[in-house]
N, C-alpha and C positions, 0 to 999 in steps of 0.2 A: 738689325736687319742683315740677312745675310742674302749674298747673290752667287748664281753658280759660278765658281772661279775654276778653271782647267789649269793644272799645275805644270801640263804638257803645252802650254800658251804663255805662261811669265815670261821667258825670257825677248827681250827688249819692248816690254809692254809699256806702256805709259803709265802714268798717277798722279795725281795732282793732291797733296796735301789742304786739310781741310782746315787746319791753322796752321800757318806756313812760319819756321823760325829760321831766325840767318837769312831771310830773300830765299830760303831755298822753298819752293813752291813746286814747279813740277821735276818729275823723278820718271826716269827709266832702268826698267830694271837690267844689269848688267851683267849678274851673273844666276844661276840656280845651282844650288848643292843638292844632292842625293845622297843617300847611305846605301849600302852594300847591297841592299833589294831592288833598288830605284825609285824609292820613295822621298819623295822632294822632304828635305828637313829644313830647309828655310833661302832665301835668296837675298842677294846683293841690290841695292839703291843708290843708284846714280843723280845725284841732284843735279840739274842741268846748271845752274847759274854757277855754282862754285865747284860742281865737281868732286866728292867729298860723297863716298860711300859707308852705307849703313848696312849692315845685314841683320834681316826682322825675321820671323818666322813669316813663312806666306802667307799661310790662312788669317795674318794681323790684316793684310788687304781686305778682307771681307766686312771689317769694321766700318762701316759709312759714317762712322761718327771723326773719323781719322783720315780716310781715304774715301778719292772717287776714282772711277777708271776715265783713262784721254786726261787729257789736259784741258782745262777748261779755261 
C-alpha cells in the first residue's frame, strides 16, 4: 500500500516503526539529501530513544508493512 508522501514534508517528520529493534521505535527524520537537480535521494533517521541514525531511501517510508507516519 502506498500513501502520498511529499519529499518537500520529511524533514523533522515523525515514524514510528512497525517492528521496532534495539527499543528504537519511534524516529524523526533529521536530515534530507538531494542531488544536484533537487531531487531528494534518500534521508537521515533519528531514533529517539538511542539516537543513532539511519539513512534509508525515502520512498522506503511509504512501505506500511515497515512504517507508519506520527508516532503511535
Amino acid at each position: 500500500m502506498s500513501r502520498a508522501l511529499s519529499p518537500k514534508k520529511l524533514l523533522r517528520s515523525k515514524w514510528t516503526a512497525v517492528k521496532p529493534e534495539n527499543k528504537e521505535k519511534h524516529f524523526v527524520v533529521v536530515e534530507v539529501d538531494h542531488d544536484d537537480s533537487g531531487t531528494v535521494i534518500l534521508c537521515v533517521l533519528e531514533a529517539v530513544y538511542t539516537q543513532r541514525s539511519y539513512a534509508i531511501d525515502w520512498r522506503d517510508l511509504n512501505d506500511s508493512r515497515t512504517w507508519r507516519a506520527g508516532w503511535l
